[in-house]
DRENDO-1510 file (C-alpha; in Angstrom, 1 decimal, always signed):
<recs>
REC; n; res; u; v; w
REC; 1; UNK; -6.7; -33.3; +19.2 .
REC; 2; UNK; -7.0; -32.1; +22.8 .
REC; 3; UNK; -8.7; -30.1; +25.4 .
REC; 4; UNK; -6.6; -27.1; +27.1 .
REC; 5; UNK; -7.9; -26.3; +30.7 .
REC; 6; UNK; -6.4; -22.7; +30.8 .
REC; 7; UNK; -7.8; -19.6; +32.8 .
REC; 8; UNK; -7.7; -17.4; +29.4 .
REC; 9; UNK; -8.9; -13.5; +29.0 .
REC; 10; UNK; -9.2; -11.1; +26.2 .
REC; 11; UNK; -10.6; -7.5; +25.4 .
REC; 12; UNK; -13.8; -7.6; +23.4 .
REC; 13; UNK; -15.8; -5.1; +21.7 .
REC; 14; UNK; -19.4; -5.7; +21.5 .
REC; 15; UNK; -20.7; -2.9; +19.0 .
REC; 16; UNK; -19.0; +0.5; +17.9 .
REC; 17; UNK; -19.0; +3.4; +19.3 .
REC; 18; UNK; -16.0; +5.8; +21.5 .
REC; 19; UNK; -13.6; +5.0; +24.1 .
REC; 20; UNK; -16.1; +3.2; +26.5 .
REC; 21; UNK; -17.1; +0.1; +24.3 .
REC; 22; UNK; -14.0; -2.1; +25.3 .
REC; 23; UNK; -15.1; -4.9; +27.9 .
REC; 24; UNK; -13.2; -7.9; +29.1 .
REC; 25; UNK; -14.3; -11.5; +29.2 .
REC; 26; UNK; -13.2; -14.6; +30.1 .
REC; 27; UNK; -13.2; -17.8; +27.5 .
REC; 28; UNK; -12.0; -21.2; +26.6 .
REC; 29; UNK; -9.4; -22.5; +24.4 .
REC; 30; UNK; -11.3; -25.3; +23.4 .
REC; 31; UNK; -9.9; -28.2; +21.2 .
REC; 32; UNK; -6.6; -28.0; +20.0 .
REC; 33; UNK; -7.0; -29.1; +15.9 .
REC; 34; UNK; -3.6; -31.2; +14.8 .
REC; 35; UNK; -2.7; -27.7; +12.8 .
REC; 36; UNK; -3.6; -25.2; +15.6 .
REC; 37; UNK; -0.6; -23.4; +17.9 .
REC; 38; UNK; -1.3; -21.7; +21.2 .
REC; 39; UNK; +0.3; -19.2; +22.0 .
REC; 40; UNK; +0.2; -17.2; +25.6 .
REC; 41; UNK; +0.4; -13.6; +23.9 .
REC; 42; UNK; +2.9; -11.0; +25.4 .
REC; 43; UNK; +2.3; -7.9; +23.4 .
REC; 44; UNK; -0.6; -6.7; +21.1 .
REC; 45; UNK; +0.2; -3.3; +18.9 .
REC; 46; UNK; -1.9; -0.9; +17.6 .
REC; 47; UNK; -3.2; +0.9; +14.0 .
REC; 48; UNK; -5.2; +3.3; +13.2 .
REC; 49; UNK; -7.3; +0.1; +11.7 .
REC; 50; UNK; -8.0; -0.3; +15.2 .
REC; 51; UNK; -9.9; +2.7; +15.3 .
REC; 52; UNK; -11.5; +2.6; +12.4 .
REC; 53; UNK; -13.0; -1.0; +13.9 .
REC; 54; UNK; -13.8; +0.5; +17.4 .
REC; 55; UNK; -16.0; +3.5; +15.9 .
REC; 56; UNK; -17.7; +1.2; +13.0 .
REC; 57; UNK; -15.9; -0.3; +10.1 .
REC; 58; UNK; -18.5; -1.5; +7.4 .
REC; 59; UNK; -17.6; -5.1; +6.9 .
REC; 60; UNK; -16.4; -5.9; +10.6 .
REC; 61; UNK; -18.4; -8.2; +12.5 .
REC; 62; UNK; -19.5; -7.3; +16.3 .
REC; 63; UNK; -18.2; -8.6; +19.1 .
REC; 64; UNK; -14.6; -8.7; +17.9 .
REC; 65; UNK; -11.3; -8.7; +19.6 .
REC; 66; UNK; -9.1; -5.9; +18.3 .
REC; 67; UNK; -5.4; -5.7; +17.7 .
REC; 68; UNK; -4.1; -7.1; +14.2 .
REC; 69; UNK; -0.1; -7.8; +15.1 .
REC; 70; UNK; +0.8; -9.0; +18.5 .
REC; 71; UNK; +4.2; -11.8; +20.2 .
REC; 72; UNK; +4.0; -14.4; +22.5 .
REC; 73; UNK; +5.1; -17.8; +23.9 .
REC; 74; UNK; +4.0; -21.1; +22.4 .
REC; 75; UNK; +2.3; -22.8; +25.2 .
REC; 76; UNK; +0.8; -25.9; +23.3 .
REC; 77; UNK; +0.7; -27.5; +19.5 .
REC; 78; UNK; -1.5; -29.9; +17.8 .
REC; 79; UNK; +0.3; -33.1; +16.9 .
REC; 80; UNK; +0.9; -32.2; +13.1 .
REC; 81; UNK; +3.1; -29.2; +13.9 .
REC; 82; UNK; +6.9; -30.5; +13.9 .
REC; 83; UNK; +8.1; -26.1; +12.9 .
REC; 84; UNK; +7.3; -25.2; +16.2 .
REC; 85; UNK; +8.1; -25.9; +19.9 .
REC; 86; UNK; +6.8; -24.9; +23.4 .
REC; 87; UNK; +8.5; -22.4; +25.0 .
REC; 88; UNK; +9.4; -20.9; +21.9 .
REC; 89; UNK; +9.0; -16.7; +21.2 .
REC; 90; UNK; +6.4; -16.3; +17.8 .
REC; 91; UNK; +4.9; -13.4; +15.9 .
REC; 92; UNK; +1.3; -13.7; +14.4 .
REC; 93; UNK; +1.1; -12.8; +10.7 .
REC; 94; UNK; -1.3; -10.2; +10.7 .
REC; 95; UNK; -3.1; -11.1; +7.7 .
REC; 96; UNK; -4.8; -14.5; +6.7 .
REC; 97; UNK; -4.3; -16.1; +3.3 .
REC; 98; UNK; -3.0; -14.9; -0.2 .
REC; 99; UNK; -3.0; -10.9; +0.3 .
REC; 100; UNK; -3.8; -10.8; -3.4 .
REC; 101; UNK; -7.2; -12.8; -2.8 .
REC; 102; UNK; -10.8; -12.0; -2.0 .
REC; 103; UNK; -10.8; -13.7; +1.5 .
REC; 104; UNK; -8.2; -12.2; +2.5 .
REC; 105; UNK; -8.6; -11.6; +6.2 .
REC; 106; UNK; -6.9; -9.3; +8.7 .
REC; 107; UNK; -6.8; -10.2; +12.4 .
REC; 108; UNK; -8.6; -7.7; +14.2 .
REC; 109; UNK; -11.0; -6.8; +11.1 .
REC; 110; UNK; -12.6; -10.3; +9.6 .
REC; 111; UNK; -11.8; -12.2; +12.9 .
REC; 112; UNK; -10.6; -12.0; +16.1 .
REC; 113; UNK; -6.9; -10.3; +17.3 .
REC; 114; UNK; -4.5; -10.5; +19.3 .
REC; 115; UNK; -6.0; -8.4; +22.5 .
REC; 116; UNK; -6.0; -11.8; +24.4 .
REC; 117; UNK; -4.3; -13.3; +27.0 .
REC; 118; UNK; -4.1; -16.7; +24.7 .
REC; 119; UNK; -4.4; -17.4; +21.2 .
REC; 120; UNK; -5.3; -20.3; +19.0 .
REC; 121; UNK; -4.5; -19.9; +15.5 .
REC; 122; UNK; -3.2; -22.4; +12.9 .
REC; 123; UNK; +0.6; -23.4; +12.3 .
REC; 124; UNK; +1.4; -21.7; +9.2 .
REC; 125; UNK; +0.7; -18.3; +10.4 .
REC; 126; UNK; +3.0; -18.2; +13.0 .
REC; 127; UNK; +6.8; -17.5; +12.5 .
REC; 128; UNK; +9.5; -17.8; +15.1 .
REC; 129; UNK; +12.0; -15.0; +16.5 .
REC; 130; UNK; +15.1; -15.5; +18.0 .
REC; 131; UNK; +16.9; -13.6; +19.9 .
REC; 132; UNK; +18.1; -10.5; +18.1 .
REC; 133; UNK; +14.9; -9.3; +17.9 .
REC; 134; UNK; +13.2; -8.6; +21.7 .
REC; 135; UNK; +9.3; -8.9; +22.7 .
REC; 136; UNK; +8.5; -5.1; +22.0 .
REC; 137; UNK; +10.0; -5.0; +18.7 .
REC; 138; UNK; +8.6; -8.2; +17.3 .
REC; 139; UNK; +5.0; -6.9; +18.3 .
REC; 140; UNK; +5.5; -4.0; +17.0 .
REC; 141; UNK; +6.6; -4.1; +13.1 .
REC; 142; UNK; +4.7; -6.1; +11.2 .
REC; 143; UNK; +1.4; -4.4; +9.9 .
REC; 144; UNK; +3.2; -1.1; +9.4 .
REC; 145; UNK; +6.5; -2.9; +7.8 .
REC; 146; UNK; +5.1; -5.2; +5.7 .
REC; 147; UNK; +2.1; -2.4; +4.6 .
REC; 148; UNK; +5.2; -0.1; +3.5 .
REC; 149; UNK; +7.3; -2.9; +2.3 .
REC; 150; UNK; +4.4; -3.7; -0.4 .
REC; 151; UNK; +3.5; +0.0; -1.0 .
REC; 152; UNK; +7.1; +0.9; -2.0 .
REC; 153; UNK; +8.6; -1.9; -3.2 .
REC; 154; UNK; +6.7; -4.1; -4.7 .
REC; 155; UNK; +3.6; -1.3; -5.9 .
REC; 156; UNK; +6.1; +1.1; -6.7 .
REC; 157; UNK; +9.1; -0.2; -7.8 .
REC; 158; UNK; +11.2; +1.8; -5.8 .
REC; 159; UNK; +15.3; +2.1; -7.2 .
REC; 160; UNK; +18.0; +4.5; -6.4 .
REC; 161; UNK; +17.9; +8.2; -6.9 .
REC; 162; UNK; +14.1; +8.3; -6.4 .
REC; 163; UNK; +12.5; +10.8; -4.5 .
REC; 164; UNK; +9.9; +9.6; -2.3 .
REC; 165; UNK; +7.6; +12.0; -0.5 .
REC; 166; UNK; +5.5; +10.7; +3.1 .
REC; 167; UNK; +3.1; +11.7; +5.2 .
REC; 168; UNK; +3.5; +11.7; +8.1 .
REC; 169; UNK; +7.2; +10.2; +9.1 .
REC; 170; UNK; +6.0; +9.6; +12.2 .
REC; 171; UNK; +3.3; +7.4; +11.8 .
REC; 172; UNK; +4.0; +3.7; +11.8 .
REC; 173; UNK; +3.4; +3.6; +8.4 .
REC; 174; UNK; +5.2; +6.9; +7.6 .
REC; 175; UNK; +8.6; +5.7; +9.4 .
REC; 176; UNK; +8.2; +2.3; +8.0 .
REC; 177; UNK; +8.0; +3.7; +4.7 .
REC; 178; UNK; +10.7; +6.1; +5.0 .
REC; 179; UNK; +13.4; +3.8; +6.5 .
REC; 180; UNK; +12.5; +1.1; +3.1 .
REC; 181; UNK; +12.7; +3.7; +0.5 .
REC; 182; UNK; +15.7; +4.9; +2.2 .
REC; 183; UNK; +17.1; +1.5; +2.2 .
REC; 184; UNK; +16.3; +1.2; -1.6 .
REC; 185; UNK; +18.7; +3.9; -2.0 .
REC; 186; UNK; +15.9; +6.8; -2.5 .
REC; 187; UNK; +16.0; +10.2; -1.3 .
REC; 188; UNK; +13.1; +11.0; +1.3 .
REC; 189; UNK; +11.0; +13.3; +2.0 .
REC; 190; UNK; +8.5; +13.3; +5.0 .
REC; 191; UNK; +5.9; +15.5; +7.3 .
REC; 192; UNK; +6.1; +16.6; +10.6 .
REC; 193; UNK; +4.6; +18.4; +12.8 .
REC; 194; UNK; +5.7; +20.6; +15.9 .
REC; 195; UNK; +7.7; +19.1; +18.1 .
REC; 196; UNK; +7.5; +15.7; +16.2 .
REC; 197; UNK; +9.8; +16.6; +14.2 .
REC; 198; UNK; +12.8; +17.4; +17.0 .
REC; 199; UNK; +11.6; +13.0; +18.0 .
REC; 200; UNK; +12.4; +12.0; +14.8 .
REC; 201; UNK; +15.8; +11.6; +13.7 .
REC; 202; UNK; +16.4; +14.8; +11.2 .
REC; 203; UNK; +19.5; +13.4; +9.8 .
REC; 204; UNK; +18.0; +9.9; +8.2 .
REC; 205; UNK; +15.5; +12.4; +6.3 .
REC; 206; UNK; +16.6; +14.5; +3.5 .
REC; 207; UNK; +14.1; +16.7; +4.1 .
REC; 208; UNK; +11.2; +17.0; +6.9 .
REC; 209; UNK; +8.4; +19.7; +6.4 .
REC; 210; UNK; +5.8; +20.7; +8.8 .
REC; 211; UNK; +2.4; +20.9; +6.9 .
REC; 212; UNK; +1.4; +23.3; +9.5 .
REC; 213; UNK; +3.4; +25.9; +9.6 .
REC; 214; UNK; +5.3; +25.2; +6.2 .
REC; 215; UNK; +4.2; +25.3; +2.7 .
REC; 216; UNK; +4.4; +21.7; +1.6 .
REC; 217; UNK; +4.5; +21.8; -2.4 .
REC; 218; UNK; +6.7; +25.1; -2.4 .
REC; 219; UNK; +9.2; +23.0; -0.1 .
REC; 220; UNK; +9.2; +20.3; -2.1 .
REC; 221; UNK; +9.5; +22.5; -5.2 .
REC; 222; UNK; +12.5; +23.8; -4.1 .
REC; 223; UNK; +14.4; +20.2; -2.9 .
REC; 224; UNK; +13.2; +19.3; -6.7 .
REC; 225; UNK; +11.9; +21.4; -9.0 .
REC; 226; UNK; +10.1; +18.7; -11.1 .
REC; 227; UNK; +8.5; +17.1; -8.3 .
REC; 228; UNK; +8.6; +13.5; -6.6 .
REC; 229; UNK; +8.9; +10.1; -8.1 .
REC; 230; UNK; +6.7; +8.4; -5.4 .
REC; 231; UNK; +4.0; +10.3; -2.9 .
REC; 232; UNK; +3.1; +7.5; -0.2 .
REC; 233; UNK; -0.7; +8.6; +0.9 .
REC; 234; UNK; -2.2; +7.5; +3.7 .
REC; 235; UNK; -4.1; +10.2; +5.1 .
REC; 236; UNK; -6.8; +10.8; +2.1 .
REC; 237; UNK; -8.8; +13.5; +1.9 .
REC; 238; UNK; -7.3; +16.5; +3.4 .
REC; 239; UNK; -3.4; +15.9; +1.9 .
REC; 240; UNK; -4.7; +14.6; -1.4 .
REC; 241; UNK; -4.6; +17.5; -3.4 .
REC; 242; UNK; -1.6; +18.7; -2.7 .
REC; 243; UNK; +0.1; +14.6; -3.4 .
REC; 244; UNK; -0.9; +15.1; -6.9 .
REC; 245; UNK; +0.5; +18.7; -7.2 .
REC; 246; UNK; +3.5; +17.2; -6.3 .
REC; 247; UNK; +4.0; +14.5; -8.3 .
REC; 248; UNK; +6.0; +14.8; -11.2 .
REC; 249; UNK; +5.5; +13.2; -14.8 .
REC; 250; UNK; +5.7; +9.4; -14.6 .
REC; 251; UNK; +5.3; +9.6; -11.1 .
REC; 252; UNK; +3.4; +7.5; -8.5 .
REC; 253; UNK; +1.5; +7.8; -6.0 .
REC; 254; UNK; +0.4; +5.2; -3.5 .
REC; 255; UNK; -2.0; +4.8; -1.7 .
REC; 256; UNK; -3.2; +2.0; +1.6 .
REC; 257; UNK; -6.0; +4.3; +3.6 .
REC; 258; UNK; -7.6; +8.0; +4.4 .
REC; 259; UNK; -7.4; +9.0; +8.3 .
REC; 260; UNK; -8.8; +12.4; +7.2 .
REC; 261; UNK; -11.1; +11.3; +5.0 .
REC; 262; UNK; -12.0; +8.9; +2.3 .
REC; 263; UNK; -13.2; +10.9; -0.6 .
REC; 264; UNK; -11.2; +12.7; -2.7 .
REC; 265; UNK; -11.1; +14.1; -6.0 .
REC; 266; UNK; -8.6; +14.2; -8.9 .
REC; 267; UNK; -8.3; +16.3; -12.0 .
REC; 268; UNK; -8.3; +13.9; -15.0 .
REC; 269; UNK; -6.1; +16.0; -17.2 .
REC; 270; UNK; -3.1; +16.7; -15.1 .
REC; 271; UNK; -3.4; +13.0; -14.4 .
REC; 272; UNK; -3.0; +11.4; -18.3 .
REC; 273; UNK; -1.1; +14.3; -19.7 .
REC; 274; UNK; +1.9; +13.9; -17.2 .
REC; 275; UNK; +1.5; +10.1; -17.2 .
REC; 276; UNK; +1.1; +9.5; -13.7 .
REC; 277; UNK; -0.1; +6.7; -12.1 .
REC; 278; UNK; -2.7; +6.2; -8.6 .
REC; 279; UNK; -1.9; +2.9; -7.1 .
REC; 280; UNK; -3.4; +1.1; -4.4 .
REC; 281; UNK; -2.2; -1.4; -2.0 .
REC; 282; UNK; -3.1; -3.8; +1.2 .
REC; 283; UNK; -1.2; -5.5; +3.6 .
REC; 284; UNK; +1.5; -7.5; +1.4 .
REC; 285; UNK; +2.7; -11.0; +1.4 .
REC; 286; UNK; +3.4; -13.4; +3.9 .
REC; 287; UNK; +7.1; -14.7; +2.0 .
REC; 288; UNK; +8.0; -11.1; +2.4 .
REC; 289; UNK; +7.3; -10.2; +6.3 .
REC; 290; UNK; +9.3; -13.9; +7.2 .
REC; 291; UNK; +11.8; -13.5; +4.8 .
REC; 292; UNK; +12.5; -10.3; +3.3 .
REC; 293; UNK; +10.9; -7.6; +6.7 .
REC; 294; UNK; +11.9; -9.9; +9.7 .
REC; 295; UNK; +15.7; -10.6; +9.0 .
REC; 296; UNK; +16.3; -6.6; +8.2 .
REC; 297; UNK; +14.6; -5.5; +11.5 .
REC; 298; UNK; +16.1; -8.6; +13.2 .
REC; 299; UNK; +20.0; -7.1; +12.4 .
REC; 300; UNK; +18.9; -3.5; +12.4 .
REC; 301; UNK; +18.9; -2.6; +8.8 .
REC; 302; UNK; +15.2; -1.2; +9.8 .
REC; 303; UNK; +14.3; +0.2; +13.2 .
REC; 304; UNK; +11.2; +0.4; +14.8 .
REC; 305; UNK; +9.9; +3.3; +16.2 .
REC; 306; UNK; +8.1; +3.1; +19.5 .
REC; 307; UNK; +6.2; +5.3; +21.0 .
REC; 308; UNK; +4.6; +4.1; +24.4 .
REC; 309; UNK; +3.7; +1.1; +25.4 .
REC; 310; UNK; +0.2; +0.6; +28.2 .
REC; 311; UNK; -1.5; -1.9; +30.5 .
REC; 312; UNK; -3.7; -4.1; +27.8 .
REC; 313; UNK; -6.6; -3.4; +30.6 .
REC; 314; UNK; -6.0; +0.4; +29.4 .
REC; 315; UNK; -6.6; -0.1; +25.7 .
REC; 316; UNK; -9.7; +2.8; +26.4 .
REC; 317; UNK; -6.5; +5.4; +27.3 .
REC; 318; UNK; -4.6; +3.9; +24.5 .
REC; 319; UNK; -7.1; +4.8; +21.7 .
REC; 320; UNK; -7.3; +8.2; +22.6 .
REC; 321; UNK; -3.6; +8.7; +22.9 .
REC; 322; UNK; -3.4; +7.3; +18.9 .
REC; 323; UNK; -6.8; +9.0; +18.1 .
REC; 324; UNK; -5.6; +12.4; +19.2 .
REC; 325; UNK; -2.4; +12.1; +16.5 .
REC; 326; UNK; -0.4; +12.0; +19.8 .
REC; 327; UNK; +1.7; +9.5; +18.8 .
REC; 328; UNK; +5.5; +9.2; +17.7 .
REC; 329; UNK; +5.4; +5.4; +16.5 .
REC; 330; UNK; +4.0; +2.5; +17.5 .
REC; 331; UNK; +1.4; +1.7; +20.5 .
REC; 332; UNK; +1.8; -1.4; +22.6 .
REC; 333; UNK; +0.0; -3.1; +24.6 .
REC; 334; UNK; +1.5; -5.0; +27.5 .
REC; 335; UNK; -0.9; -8.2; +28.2 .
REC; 336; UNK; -0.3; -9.3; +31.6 .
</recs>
């Protein structure tokens, strides 16, 4: 065990509320357990999660530094950790412990995130990158990826010749989603809207409709009469009717949060006459972001969709730009 003497800074907010609750502060490392890693962060990325936590998440404990996924530089190790070196490029694991658990935690939620100059977290939920994958990347897939990963794959049981309807193909989670199904051999559907859709790339989707302009279920009617296999929700209340309309028999839909809204409501007989099923799904498992996420985003197999990337002192301007559906893809934030 040891004492670091480093000049270390992070974003903080103290209680909820809009864009003007974000103050910086400056703190010590502290003791160095034999299992911790410290790591001087390069990039923190943002989720809607992070808004949810800046306007008042019930659960969330104030002060708390947001961000859940962030990349950076080992700078020191405690003398049990022989996986890891200094001077070597990491990811954090955004979530803590078995993601099937009750004490589960997610970093930026139940503890502090990665909105910090320097980080101290233990060993194990660090993995290393090499060099295929670059800093803005790294920071940016993980949440979103592994999210999707476990929403499709593992909740859903995607195969080939599935039809998968998204919302929202240019969310994180959305293109995430999209790219896996697609990889899974599926057909996809996703939403757009306005000019998001000319930023996407048309030709990976089978089919992009924009909800406001377009009529969603008669579009998807007409790409397949009986409906989808799998609707991936993550918008809630104001798209939820229309998921289930679109659903066919046997179908499933998915679901990991409700930016519009959380209460929706369901009609119990179109629901166990066709068979379907409502599934719902957090984060996923760590075994599948090292082993099954990383190496396919690492050779390209999945690509990551940035949007912008700001100042970490800016994270005030960066809020808005996400909260205002502004965004194409990920947010990052540069820590300097």
């Amino acid at each position: 065990m040891c004492v670091l003497v480093i000049k270390a800074q992070r974003a903080i907010i103290r209680k909820p509320g809009s864009f003007d609750v974000f103050d910086f502060e400056d703190f010590d490392i502290g003791k160095v357990q034999d299992n911790d890693v410290v790591v001087k962060m390069n990039y923190a990325a943002m989720n809607h999660l992070d808004l949810w936590v800046r306007k008042g998440l019930p659960g969330v404990t104030y002060p708390i530094v947001p961000c859940s996924e962030g990349m950076g530089v080992v700078v020191a190790r405690g003398k049990s950790v022989n996986s890891l070196k200094e001077g070597q490029r990491v990811l954090l694991s955004p979530g803590i412990g078995d993601y099937l658990s009750e004490d589960y935690g997610i970093h930026g939620e139940t503890c502090n995130g990665t909105l910090s100059s320097h980080l101290k977290q233990k060993s194990n939920l660090w993995i290393p990158l090499d060099d295929s994958i670059d800093d803005r990347v790294a920071a940016a897939f993980p949440l979103s990826f592994l999210t999707s990963w476990n929403m499709v794959v593992r909740r859903c049981n995607v195969k080939k010749g599935d039809i998968v309807f998204i919302w929202g193909a240019g969310s994180g989670v959305g293109h995430a989603a999209g790219q896996i199904a697609k990889l899974h051999g599926a057909k996809i559907i996703g939403t757009a809207r306005g000019s998001k859709i000319s930023k996407l790339d048309s030709g990976f989707w089978d089919l992009l409709v924009d909800p406001k302009v377009d009529d969603v279920v008669g579009a998807v009617r007409n790409f397949s009469s009986k409906g989808v296999d799998i609707v991936v929700e993550h918008t809630g209340e104001k798209t939820w009717k229309r998921s289930l309309s679109i659903l066919k028999r046997n179908g499933r839909l998915v679901t990991c949060g409700g930016t519009t809204g959380p209460i929706v409501k369901i009609n119990l007989p179109h629901l166990f006459i066709k068979n379907q099923m409502i599934i719902g799904s957090t984060m996923g498992s760590f075994e599948d972001l090292k082993n099954q996420i990383l190496p396919r985003v690492s050779n390209g197999d999945l690509k990551v969709l940035i949007d912008r990337e700001f100042d970490w002192k800016d994270i005030a301007q960066a809020h808005q730009h996400l909260e205002e559906s502004n965004a194409i893809g990920k947010v990052l934030l540069k820590i300097k």
